[in-house]
DRENRO-896500 format. One record per residue (C-alpha): x, y negated, z; residue in three letters. Coordinates in steps of 0.25 Angstrom, whole numbers. Layout:
(r (X; Y; Z); "ALA")
...
//
This chain:
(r (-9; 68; 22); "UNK")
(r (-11; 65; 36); "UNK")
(r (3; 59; 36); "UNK")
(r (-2; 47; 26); "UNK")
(r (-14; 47; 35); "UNK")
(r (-6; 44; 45); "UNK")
(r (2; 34; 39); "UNK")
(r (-10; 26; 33); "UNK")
(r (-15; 25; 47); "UNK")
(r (0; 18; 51); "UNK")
(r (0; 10; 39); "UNK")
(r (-15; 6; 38); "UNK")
(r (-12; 1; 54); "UNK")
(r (1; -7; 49); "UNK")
(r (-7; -14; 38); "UNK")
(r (-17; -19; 48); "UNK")
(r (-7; -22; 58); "UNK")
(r (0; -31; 47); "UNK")
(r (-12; -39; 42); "UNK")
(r (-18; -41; 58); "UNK")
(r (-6; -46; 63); "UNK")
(r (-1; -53; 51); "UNK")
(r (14; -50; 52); "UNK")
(r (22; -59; 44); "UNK")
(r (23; -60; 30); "UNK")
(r (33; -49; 26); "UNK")
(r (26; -38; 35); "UNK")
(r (11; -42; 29); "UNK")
(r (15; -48; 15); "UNK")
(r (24; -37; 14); "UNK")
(r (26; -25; 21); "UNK")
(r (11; -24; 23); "UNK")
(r (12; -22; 9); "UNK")
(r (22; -12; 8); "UNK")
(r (12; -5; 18); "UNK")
(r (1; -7; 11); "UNK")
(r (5; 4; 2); "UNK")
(r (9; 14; 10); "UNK")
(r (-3; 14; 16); "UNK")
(r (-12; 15; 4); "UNK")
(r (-1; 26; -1); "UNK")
(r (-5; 34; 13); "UNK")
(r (-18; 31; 12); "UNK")
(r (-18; 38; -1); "UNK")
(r (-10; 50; 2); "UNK")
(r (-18; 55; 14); "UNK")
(r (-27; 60; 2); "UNK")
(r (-19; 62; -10); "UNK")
(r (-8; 72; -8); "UNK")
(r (2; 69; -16); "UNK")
(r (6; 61; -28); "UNK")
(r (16; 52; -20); "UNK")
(r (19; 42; -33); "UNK")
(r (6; 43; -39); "UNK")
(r (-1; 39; -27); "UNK")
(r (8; 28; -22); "UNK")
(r (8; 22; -35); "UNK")
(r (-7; 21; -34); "UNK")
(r (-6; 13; -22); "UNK")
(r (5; 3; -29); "UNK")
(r (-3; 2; -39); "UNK")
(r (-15; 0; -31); "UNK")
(r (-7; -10; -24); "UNK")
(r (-2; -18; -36); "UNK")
(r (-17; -18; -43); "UNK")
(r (-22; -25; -29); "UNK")
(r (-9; -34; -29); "UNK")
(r (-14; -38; -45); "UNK")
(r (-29; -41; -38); "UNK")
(r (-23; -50; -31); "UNK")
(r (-15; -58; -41); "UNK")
(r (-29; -58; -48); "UNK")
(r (-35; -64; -35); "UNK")
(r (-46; -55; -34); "UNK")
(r (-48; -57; -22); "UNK")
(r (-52; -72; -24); "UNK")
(r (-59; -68; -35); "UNK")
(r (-68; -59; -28); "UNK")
(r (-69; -69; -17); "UNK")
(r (-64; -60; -6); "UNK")
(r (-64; -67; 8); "UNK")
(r (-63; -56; 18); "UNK")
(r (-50; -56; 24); "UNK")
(r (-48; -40; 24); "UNK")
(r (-51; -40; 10); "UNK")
(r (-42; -49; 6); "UNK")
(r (-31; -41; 15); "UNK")
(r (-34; -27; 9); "UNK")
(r (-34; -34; -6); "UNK")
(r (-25; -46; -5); "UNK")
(r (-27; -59; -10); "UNK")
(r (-13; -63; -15); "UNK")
(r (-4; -59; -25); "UNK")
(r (10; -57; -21); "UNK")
(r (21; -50; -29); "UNK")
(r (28; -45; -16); "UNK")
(r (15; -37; -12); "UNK")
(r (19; -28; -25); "UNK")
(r (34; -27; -21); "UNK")
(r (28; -23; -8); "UNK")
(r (19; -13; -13); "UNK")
(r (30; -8; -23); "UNK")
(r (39; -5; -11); "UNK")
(r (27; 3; -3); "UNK")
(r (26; 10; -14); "UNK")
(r (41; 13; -14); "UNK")
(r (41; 16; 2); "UNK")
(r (31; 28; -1); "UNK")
(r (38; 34; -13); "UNK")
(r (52; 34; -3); "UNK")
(r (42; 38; 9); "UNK")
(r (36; 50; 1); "UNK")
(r (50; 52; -4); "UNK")
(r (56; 54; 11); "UNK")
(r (45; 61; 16); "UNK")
(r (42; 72; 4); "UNK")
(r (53; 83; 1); "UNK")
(r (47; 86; -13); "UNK")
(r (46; 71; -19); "UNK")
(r (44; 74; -32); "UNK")
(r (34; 84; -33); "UNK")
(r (26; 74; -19); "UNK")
(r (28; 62; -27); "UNK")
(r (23; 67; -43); "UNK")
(r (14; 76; -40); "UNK")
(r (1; 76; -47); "UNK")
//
């Protein structure tokens, strides 16, 4: 677990590196993105030990249902003006957001895959 702890604390430094120095669109629009959900997967597995697919189909999941607020503008409806809100939440719906998260989530599945001998038992275990 400390691994992941680790590497939260190197994504979690990214993330605010991109949204402070506003790189350019690909990097924040995208990669940033991408990111996003390896580092809500890292956050997670510094407590849950295994359950590789469960877990980082939560955080896709996760990451679609906040993508769907935003199609809903929630954020506009619940008048939300603070500037770090609206960055953690979003404001705008954009389907290249889900193919971003899509391939996050298909960057930890080949990561865990790589990094773990016994895939199958890591990835299903209940």
């Amino acid at each position: 677990m400390k691994n992941y702890l680790i590497v939260f604390i190197f994504l979690f430094i990214t993330e605010i590196a991109i949204a402070y120095f506003h790189f350019n669109a690909f990097i924040r629009g995208f990669l940033g993105d991408v990111l996003v959900i390896l580092l809500m997967y890292s956050f997670l597995k510094i407590f849950i030990k295994n359950n590789v697919l469960k877990t980082a189909v939560s955080v896709l999941a996760f990451a679609y249902f906040v993508e769907l607020l935003q199609l809903f503008k929630l954020a506009e409806k619940l008048n939300i003006h603070s500037e770090i809100l609206l960055t953690i939440i979003g404001s705008v719906f954009d389907v290249s957001d889900l193919a971003a998260y899509f391939l996050g989530f298909l960057l930890i599945l080949l990561l865990e895959k790589v990094l773990h001998k016994n895939t199958l038992q890591y990835f299903f275990k209940f």
